[in-house]
C-alpha positions in Angstrom: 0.4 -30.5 -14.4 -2.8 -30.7 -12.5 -5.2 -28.6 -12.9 -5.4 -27.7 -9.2 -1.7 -26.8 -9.5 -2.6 -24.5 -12.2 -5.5 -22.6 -10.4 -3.7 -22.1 -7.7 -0.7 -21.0 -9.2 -3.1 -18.2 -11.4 -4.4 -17.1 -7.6 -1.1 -16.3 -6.0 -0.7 -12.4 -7.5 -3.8 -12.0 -6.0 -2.3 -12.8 -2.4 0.2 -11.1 -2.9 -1.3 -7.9 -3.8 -3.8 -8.3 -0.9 -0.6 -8.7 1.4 1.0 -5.8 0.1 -1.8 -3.8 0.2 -1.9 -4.6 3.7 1.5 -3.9 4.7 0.9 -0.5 2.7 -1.9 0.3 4.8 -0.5 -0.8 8.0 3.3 1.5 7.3 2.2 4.8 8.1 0.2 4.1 11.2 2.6 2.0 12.6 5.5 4.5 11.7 3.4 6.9 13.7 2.6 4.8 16.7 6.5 4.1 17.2 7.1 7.5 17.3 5.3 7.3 21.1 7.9 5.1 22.7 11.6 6.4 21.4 12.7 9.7 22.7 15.2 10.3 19.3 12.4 9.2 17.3 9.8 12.1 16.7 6.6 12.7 14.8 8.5 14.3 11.7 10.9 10.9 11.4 7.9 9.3 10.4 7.6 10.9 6.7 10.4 8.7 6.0 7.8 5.6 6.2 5.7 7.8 3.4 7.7 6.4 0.4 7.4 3.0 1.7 3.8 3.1 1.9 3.8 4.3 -1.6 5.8 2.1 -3.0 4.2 -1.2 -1.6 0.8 0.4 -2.9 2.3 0.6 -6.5 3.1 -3.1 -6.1 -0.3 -4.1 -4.8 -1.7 -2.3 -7.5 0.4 -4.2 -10.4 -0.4 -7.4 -8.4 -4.0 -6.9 -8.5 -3.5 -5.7 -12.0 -1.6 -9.3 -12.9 -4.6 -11.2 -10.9 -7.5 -9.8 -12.5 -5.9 -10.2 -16.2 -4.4 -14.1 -15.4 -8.3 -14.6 -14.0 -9.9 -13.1 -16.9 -7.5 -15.7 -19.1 -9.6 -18.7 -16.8 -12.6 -20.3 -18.1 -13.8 -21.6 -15.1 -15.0 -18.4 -14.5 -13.4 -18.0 -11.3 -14.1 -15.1 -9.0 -11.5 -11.8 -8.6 -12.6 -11.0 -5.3 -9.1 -11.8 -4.0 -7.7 -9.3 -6.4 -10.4 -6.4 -6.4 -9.6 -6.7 -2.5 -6.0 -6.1 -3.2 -6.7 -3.1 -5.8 -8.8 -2.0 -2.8 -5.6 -2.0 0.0 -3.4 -0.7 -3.2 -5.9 2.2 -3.8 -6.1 2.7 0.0 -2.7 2.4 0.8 -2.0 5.4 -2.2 -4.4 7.3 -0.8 -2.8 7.6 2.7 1.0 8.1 1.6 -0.7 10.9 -0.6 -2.1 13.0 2.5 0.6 12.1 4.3 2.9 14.1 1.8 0.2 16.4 1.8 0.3 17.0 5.6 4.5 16.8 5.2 4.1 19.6 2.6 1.3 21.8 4.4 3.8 21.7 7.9 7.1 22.8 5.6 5.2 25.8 4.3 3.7 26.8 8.0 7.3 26.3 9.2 8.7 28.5 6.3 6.5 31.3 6.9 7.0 31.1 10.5 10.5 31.3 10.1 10.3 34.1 8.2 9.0 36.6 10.8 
């Protein structure tokens, strides 16, 4: 095996986290935006996209988390930006499904007491 092959092959869970982290990030705002052009598609539809975005930021995390211990293994010494920049999206990404289901929650309970009257 060359050792090109092998670096390489040590680099690829940090793509992938940055790429999940990414598409994590990306889920929620584009679930919103979409809600502008349907007319059966409405601003509440788009909590559904909130367990996606989480889910894809647990696997960015555990990618970065595979990348930075598969670097620290290297001896080359070999930099984790990659995977601190997919930790980063992960964190981010967690962060945004989090208020989302915040903001979900906060409108159920305005909508319960409103009812209520």
């Amino acid at each position: 095996m060359d050792v090109r092959t092998r670096g390489n092959d040590g680099r690829r869970p940090g793509r992938a986290a940055v790429a999940a982290g990414l598409a994590s990030v990306a889920t929620l705002p584009l679930a919103i935006y979409a809600t502008r052009f349907s007319d059966a598609y409405e601003l509440l539809h788009a909590a559904f996209a909130i367990p996606v975005a989480g889910g894809l930021a647990l696997v960015a995390l555990a990618f970065a988390r595979r990348a930075r211990r598969l670097d620290a293994l290297r001896l080359d010494g070999a930099s984790t930006k990659v995977a601190r920049a997919g930790w980063m999206l992960g964190v981010l990404g967690l962060c945004l499904a989090t208020s989302a289901l915040v903001a979900l929650a906060v409108y159920g309970l305005l909508e319960f007491v409103g009812s209520r009257d």
